[in-house]
N, C-alpha and C positions, 0 to 999 in steps of 0.2 A: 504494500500500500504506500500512496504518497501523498504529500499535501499539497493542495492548492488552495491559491483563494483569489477572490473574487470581487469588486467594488461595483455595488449597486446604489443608487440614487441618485439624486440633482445633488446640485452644485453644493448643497447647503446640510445633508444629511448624506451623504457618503460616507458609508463604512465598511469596512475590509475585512471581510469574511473567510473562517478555513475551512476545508472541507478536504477528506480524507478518499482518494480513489485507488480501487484496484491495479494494478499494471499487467497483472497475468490470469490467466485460469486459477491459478497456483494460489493466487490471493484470496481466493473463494473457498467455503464452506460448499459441499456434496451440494446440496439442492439449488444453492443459487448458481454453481459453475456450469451447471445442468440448465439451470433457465435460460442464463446466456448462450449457451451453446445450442441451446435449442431455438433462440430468436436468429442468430447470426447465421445459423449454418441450414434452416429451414424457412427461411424467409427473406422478402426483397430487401436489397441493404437500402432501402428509402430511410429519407429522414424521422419519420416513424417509430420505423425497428432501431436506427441507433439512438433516439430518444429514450426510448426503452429499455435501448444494454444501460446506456447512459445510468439512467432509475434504479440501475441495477447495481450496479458498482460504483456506486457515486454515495453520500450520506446526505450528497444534496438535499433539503425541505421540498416536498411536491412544490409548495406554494413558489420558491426560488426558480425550480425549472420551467414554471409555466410563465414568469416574467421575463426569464431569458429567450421566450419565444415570441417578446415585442420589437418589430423594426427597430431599437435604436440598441439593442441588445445582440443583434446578428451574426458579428463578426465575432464579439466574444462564444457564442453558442457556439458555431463552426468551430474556434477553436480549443473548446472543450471535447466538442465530439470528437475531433480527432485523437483525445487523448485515452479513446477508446476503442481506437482501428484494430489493438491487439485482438478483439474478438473474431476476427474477420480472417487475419494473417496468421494467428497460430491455433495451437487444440489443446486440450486438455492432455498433457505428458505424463502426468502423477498418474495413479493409480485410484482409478475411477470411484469403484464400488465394491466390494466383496462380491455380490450377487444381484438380482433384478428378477421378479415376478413376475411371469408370462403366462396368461390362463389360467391360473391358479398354482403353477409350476413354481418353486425359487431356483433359479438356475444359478449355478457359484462360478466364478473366473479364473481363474490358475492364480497361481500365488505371485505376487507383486517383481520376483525376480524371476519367473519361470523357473523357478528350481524344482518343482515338482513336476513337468511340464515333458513327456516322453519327448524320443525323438522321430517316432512316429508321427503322435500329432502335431511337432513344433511344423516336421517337414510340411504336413498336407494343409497345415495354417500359413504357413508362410504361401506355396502353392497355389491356396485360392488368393492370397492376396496380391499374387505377381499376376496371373488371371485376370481381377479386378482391374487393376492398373495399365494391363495393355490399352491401347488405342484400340483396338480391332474389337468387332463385338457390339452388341446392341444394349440400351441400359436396362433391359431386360436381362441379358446373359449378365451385365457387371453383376445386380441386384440379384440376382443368383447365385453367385460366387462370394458375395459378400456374407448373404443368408448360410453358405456354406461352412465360410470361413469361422461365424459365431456358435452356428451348432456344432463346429469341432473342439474350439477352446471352455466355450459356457455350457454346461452340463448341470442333471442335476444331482443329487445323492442317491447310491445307490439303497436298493430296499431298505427297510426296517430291520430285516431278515437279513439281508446280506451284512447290514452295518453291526450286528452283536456276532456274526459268524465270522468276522474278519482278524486277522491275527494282529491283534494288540501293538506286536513287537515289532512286527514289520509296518505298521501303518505310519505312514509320512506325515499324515497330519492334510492331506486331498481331500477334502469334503465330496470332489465329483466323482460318478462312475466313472468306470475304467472309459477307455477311450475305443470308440468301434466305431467304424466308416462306416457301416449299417446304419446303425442308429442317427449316427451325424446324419448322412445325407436324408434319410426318411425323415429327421425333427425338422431341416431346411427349411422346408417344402411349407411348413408353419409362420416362419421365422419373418415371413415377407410382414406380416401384420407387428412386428415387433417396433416400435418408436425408435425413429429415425435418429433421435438424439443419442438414447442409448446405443447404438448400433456403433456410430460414429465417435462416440467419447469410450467405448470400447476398443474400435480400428486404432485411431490416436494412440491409446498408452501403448496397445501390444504394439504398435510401430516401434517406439519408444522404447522399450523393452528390449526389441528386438536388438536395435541400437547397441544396447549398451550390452548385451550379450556378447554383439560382435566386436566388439570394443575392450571386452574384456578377455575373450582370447586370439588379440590380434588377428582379428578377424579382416582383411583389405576391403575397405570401403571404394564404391562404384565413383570412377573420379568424373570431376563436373562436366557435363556435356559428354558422356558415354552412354553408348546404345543401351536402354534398357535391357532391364533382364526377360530372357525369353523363359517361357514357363516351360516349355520342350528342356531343354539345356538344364534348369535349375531340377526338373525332375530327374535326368538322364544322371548328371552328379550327383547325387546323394544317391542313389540305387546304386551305383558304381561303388560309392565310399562303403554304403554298407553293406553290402557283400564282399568286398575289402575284407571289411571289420569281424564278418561273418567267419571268412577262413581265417583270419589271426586264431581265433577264439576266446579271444582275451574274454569278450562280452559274450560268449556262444554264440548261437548260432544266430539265423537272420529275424528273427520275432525277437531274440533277445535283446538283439542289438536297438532293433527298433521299439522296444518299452522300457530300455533305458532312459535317463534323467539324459535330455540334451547337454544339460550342463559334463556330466562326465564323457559323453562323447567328442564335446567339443573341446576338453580340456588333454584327452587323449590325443587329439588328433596337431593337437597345438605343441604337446610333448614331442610326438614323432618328428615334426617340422624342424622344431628344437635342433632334435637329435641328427635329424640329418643334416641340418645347416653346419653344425659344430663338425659335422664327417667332409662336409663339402669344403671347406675354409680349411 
């Protein structure tokens, strides 16, 4: 948050006012970072809707904003609104929500660093999101891919039944069922009625995540103005890696490999590199 402030009146009762604004999603509390991002990201940017993020992250008095919408106040307005473009140009990067309530369903998110997060479904999440992000394609097929991409990461708990039968010792602490491409794509097909905001303050963090996954084991980021990733190519690699990984059998076999923790795959795979660079020099 930052402050600003403000002088309203005639010549003769001017007085200078402070007022306290957001500067990021970051700055917001769950429900309100959600409002905004549900004004900014599903609606026209008319002067309108940023009046309204305005309202939102501002401590401004109604009574204050609706005086800054007199002719002789204009210039000042404009440049208040602009000290709320962030809505527009970035997403929400933190970690959205635990879960979210769909048809009566609570469905839970992977845990905040993916560490609980296979490498089966990091792959088929990442996957539909390189899908989404092609040029090619109708915003039917995107809105498809996208519907995809949430019923592989957002799950809900498994039975009553399966949750007291489950071994104590090994449990990580995953509130979701296990992970089945079954089930994702059949819950999909639902998904389309799921609020746009949620969807979207979802995509944001796991982007996000993703990030810094790759960040943490030196992972080579795509450099500026390079041809997107083809979703052919990013599937054909990782099939290749883990069947790789499959005959080491460091991790067993190829189901093993892929309901491993990403994180221990990619920290293996970051070791080898290691190892072979220190063989190559």
């Amino acid at each position: 948050m930052k402050k600003i402030w403000l002088l309203l009146g005639d010549e003769e009762t001017k007085e200078k006012k402070e007022y306290l604004i957001a500067e990021s999603y970051a700055d917001l509390p769950e429900k309100l970072s959600m409002a905004v991002l549900r004004l900014a990201y599903t609606r026209e940017k008319s002067l309108i809707t940023r009046m309204a993020v305005f309202g939102l992250v501002c401590d401004m008095p109604r009574e204050t904003r609706a005086l800054l919408c007199e002719p002789e106040y204009r210039d000042s307005l404009e440049r208040l609104l602009d000290q709320v473009d962030w809505a527009w140009s970035t997403g929400i990067e933190k970690f959205p929500f635990p879960h979210f309530r769909f048809k009566g369903t609570k469905y839970w998110l992977p845990d905040e660093q993916l560490q609980r997060v296979t490498t089966g479904e990091f792959v088929t999440a990442v996957a539909y999101l390189v899908a989404f992000s092609q040029d090619a394609g109708s915003n039917t097929q995107k809105g498809e891919y996208l519907d995809k991409f949430m019923a592989t990461i957002c799950r809900p708990q498994p039975s009553l039944a399966k949750r007291l039968m489950r071994d104590v010792v090994r449990f990580n602490g995953d509130e979701r069922e296990a992970f089945s491409s079954y089930l994702a794509d059949k819950r999909a097909v639902t998904f389309s009625a799921i609020d746009l905001a949620i969807k979207i303050a979802i995509l944001q963090w796991f982007l996000t995540a993703v990030r810094q996954v790759e960040t943490l084991y030196n992972m080579p980021a795509g450099e500026a103005g390079a041809a997107p990733l083809h979703l052919g190519s990013f599937v054909r690699d990782w099939e290749l890696t883990v069947h790789s990984l499959a005959r080491e059998g460091n991790f067993g076999n190829y189901d093993a490999v892929m309901e491993r923790s990403i994180h221990d795959v990619l920290g293996y795979l970051e070791l080898k590199k290691s190892e072979q660079d220190e063989v190559d020099n």
